[in-house]
VOGU-3710 file (C-alpha; in Angstrom, 3 decimals, decimal comma):
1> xxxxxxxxxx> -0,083/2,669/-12,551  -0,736/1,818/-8,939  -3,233/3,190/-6,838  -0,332/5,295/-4,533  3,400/4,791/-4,947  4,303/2,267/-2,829  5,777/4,309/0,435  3,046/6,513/-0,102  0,001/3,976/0,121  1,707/1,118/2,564
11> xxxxxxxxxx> 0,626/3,056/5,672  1,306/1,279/8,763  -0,595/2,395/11,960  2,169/3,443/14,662  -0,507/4,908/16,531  -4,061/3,399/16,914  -5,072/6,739/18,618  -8,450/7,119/16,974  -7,316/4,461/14,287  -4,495/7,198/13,194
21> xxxxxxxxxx> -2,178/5,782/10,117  1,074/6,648/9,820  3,410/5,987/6,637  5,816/3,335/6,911  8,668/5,510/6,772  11,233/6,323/9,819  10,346/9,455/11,667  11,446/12,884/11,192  15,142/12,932/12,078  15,489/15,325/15,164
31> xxxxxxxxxx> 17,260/18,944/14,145  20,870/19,487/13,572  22,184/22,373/14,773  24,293/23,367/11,216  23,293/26,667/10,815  25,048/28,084/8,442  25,940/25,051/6,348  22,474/24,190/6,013  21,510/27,902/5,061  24,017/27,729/2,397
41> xxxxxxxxxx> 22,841/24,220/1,043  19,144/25,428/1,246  20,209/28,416/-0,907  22,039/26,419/-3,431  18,874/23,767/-3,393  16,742/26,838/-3,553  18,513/28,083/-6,673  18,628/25,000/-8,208  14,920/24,378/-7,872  14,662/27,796/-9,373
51> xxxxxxxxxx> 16,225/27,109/-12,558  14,725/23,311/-12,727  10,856/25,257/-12,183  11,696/27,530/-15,524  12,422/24,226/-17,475  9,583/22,309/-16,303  7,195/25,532/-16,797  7,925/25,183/-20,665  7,711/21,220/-20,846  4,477/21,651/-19,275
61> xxxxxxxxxx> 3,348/24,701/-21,538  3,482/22,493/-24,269  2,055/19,255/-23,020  -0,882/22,087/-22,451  -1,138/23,474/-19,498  -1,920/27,256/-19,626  0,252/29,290/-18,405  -2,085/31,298/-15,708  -2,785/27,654/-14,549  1,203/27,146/-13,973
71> xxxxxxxxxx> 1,486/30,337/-12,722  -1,062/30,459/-10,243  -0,194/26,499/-9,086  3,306/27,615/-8,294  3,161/31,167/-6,812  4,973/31,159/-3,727  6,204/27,285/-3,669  9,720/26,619/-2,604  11,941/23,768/-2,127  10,381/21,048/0,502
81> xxxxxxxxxx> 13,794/20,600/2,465  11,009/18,330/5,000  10,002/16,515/1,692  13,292/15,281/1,008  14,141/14,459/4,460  10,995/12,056/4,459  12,221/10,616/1,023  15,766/10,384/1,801  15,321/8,736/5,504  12,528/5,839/4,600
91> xxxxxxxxxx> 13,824/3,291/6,915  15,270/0,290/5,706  13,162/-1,310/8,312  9,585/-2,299/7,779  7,077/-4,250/10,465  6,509/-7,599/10,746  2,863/-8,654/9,473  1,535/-9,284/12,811  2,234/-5,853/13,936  0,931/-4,385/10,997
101> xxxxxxxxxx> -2,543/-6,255/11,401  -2,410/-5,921/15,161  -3,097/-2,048/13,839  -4,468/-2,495/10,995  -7,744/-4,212/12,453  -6,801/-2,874/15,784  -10,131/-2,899/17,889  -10,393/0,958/17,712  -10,101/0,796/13,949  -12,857/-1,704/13,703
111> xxxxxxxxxx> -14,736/0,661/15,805  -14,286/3,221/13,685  -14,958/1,284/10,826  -18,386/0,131/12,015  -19,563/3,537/12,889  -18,389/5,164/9,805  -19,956/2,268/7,846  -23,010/3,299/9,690  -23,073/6,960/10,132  -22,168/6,841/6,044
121> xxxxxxxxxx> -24,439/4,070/5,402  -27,552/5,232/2,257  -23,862/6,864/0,759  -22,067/3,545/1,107  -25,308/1,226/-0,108  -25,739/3,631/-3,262  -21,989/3,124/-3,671  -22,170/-0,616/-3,530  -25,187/-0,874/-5,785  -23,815/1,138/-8,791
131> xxxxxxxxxx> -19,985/-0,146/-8,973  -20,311/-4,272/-7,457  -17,938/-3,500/-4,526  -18,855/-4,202/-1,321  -18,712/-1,622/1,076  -17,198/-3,368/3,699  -14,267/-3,111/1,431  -14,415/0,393/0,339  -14,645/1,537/4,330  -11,617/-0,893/5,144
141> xxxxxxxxxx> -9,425/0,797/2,398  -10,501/4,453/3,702  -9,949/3,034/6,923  -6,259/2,263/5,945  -5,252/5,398/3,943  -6,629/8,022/5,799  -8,742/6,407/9,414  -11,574/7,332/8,341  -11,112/11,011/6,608  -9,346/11,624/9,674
151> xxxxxxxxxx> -5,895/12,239/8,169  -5,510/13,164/4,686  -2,301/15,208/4,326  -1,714/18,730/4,414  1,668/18,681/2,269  0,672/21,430/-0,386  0,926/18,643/-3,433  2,492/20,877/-5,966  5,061/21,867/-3,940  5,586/18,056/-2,649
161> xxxxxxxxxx> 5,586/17,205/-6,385  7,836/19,515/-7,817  10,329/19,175/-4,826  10,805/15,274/-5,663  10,834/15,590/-9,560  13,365/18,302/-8,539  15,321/16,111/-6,518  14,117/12,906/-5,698  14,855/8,906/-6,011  12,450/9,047/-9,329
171> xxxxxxxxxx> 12,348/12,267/-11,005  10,593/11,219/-14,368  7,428/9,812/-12,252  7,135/12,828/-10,062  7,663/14,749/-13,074  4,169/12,880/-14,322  2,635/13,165/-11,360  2,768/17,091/-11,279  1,835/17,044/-15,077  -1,490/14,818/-13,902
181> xxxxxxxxxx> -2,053/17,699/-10,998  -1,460/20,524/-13,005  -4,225/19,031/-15,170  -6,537/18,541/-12,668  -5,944/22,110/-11,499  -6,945/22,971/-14,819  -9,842/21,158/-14,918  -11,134/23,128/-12,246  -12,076/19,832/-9,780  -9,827/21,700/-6,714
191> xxxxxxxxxx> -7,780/25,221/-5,899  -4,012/24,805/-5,606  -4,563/25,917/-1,834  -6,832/23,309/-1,352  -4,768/20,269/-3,504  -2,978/18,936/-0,086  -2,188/15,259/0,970  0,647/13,481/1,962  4,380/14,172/1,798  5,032/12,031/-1,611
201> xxxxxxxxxx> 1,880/13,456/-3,173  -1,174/11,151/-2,418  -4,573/12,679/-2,151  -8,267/12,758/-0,345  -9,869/9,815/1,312  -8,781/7,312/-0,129  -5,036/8,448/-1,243  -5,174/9,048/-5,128  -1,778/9,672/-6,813  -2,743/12,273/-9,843
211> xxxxxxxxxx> -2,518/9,952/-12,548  -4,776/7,803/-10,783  -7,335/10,372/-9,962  -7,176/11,642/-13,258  -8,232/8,011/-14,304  -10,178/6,696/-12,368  -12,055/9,724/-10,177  -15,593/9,688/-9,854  -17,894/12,771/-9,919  -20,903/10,423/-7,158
221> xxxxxxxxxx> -22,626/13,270/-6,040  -23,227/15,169/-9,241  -21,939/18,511/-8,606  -20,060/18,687/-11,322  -16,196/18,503/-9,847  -13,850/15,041/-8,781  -13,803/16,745/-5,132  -11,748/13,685/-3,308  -10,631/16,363/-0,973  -13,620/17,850/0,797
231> xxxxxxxxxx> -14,709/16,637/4,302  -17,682/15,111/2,380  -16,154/11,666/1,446  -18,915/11,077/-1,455  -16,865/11,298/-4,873  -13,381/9,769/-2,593  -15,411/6,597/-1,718  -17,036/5,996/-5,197  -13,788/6,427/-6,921  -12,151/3,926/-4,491
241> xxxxxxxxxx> -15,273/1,544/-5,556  -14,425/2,453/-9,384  -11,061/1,856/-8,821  -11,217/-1,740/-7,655  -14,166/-2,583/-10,081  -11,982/-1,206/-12,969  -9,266/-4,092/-12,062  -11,570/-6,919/-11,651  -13,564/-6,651/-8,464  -15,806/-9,655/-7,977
251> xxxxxxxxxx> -19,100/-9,369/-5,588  -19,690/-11,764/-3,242  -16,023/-13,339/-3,577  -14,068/-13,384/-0,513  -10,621/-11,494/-0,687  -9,656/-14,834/1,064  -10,318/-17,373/3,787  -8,164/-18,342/7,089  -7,216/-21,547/6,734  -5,662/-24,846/7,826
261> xxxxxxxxxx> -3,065/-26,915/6,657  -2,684/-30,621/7,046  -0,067/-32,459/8,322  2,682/-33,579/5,627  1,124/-30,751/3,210  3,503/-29,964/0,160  5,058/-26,521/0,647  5,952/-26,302/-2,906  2,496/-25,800/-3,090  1,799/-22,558/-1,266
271> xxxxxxxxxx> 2,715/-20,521/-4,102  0,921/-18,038/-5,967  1,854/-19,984/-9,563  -0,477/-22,880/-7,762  -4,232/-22,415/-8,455  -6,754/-24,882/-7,679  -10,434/-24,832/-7,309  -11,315/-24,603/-3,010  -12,930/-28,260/-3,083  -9,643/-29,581/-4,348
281> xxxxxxxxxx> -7,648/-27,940/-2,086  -10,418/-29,282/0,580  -9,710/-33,019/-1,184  -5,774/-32,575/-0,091  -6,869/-31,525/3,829  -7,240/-28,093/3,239  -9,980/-26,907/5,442  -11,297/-23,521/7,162  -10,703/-22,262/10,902  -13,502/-24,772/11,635
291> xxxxxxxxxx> -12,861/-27,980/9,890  -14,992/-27,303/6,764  -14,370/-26,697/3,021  -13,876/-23,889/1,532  -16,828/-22,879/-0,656  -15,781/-23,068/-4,469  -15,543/-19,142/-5,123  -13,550/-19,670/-7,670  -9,523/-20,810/-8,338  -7,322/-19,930/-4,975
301> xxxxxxxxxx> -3,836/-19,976/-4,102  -2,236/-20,512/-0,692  -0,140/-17,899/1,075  2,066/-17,930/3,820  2,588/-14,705/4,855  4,667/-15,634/8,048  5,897/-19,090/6,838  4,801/-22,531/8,797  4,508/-21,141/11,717  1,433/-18,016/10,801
311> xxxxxxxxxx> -1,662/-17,869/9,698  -2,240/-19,311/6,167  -4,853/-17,684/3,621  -6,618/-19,370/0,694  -6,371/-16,322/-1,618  -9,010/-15,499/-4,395  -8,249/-13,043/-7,617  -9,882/-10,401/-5,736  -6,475/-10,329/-3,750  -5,067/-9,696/-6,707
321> xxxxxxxxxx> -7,729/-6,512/-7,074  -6,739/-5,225/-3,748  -3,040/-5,344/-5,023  -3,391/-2,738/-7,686  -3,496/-0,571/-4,898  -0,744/-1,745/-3,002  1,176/-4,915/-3,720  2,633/-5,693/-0,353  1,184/-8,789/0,970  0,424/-7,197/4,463
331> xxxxxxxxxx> -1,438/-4,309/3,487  -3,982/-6,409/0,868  -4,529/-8,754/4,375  -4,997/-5,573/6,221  -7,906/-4,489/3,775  -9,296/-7,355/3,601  -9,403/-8,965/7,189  -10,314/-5,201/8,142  -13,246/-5,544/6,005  -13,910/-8,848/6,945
341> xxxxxxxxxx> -13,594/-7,622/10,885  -15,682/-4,198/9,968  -18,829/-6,407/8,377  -18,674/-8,717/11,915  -16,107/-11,520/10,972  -13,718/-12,809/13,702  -10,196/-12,271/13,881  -6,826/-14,071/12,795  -7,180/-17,219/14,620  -3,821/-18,639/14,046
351> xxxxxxxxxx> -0,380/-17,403/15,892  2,578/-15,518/14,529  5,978/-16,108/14,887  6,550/-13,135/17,234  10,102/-14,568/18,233  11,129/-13,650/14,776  12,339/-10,375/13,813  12,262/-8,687/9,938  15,508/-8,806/8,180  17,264/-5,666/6,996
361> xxxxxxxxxx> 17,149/-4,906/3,207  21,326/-5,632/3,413  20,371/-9,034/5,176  18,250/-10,176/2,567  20,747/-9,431/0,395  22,994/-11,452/2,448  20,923/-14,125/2,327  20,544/-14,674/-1,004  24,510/-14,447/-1,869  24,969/-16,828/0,900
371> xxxxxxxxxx> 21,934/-18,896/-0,678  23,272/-18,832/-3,956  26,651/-20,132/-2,951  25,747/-22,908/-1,569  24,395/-23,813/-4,743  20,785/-22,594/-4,059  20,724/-19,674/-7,096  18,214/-16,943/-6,043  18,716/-15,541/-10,031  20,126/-12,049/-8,534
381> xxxxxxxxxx> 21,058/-10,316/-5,280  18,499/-7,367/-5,100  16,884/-7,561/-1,537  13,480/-8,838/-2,895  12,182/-12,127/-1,804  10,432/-13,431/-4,937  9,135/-16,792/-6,284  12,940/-17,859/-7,521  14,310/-16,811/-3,343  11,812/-18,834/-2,109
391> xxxxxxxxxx> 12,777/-21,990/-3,994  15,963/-21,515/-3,423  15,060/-21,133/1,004  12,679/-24,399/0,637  15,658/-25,924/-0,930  17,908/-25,560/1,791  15,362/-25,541/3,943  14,999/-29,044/2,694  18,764/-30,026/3,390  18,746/-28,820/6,800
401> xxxxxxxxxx> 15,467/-30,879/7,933  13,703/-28,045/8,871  10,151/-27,185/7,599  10,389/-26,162/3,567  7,824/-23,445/3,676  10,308/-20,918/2,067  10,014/-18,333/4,322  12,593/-15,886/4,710  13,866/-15,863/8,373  16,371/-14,737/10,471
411> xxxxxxx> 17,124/-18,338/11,368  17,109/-19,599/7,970  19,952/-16,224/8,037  21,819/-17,816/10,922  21,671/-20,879/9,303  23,200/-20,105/6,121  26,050/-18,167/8,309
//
């Protein structure tokens, strides 16, 4: 299980007031005056929910949850019509990277990050002693879920829960998700009133899903109770730390390194299935910001996030790490150059493609039906740009002379048009 669901945990900062995060989901469609057609489908919902809370009540009875725990979780809940409307409206557009780590290591959030790294700091040493993640890290990720403490939800989660197994996208993992919180309710670590987050049911700090708190929560300040919730961020931050040690965290390696390409380097190359120790890739011309090798942390990949034209990353498995909680590539560079910014490093040297704009989930589907008929087979039309899309861009990338870094753009788009 991931750390968040996906649209829960990509958070993209649409306001750096204070280093605020917002979710990357369109906002809050404005009211439509429907009165009494909306009163009628709330009712219906309403009723609905209704008979879907008796069923669930016994499914969870028997998985065992007693029933003055379910009783007491859902006394007074009701049907989330604003719960829905966040699910149901997630735009189809997301931000290009540089905009996301234009916020995401905004100067204000570095800021912030500093000071809460030092107003936190005998917490955060104690942290990095006992789990082998540096605390650089663990700030940058709080940083990113929640500035800081400074927003943490306050969707009641069983209500958020229940709405969305009720009637959301994917029923059966809500449905598990309000098992995991009913248990945790049970377990006596929080009070229903005080189990709040965000709209799709992430928690704390550091933005837990249930099943992930029930996993991987960490009692650090010995009180007895998980309490990810409280303004004291003790047991969030050391679960954060568990967390990534639990999937592989490696001290002292870097999450990865800006770096430079030489000219006539093999694009085929910049590809996750390509591993190679950093003083081979130094042997081929791949060098830091500055002209020197890489140090040999271990086997690296190179990524283009933003094609030939962006920044390029050497990438290290503890990228990897940082994907268990989220696997798009934008927020795992936002923790990490965050962290890198927050312990005193510099920022993105190279330039972005700002010229360029994102493509529409129905354009990347375009793209790859007008890819594979020209011979180019992208395996399946699904929106996702994977290894087999990317082949398939370098490829006719390739025929059309331009550069084959397999980036999905909207020129390569208006190309293939």
């Amino acid at each position: 299980m991931r750390w968040t669901a996906v649209f829960a945990a990509l958070t993209v900062m649409a306001s750096d007031m204070a280093g605020a995060v917002a979710p990357l989901t369109s906002p809050r469609p404005p009211a439509r005056d429907e009165g009494a057609t909306l009163t009628s489908a709330q009712a219906t919902a309403n009723l609905g929910f209704q008979r879907w809370t008796e069923g669930f009540r016994a499914r969870a009875l028997e998985a065992g949850i007693a029933p003055v725990v379910f009783d007491g979780a859902f006394a007074g809940i009701r049907y989330n019509t604003d719960v829905v409307q966040r699910d149901r409206n997630q735009s189809e557009f997301t931000k290009q990277i540089w905009d996301y780590l234009d916020s995401a290591a905004s100067d204000t959030r570095v800021r912030n990050g500093r000071a809460a790294l030092a107003d936190n700091a005998p917490l955060l040493d104690a942290i990095e002693a006992r789990y082998g993640v540096e605390k650089e890290v663990v700030v940058a990720v709080w940083g990113l879920e929640s500035a800081y403490g400074s927003f943490r939800g306050t969707t009641p989660i069983i209500e958020a829960l229940a709405t969305l197994a009720y009637d959301g996208r994917r029923g059966a993992f809500f449905e598990q998700q309000l098992l995991a919180a009913l248990n945790i309710l049970q377990a006596g670590d929080v009070a229903p009133a005080k189990m709040t987050g965000s709209w799709a049911g992430a928690m704390g700090h550091t933005q837990f899903i249930p099943t992930s708190y029930l996993d991987y929560a960490q009692d650090f300040d010995g009180d007895g109770r998980r309490d990810i919730w409280s303004d004291n961020p003790a047991d969030a931050l050391a679960s954060t730390a568990a967390y990534l040690k639990q999937f592989g965290w490696t001290k002292g390696q870097p999450w990865g390194v800006e770096v430079r390409l030489p000219a006539g380097f093999d694009y085929s190359r910049a590809s996750r299935r390509v591993t190679m120790m950093p003083s081979e890739w130094a042997e081929a011309g791949v060098r830091d910001t500055s002209g020197a090798p890489v140090p040999d942390h271990g086997p690296a990949s190179i990524l283009l996030p933003a094609g030939a034209r962006g920044a390029v990353f050497m990438i290290f498995d503890n990228f990897a790490v940082i994907e268990r909680y989220n696997t798009a590539d934008a927020y795992v560079i936002g923790v990490g150059h965050l962290s890198d910014r927050i312990g005193g490093g510099d920022p993105i040297a190279a330039d972005w493609p700002r010229d360029d704009r994102n493509l529409r989930f129905v354009e990347k589907q375009e793209m790859q039906e007008r890819l594979t008929a020209r011979g180019y087979d992208t395996q399946g039309v699904d929106g996702i740009i994977g290894p087999n899309t990317i082949d398939a861009i370098r490829q006719f990338q390739r025929s059309q002379g331009l550069v084959p870094d397999g980036y999905a753009s909207f020129e390569v788009l208006r190309r293939l048009r």
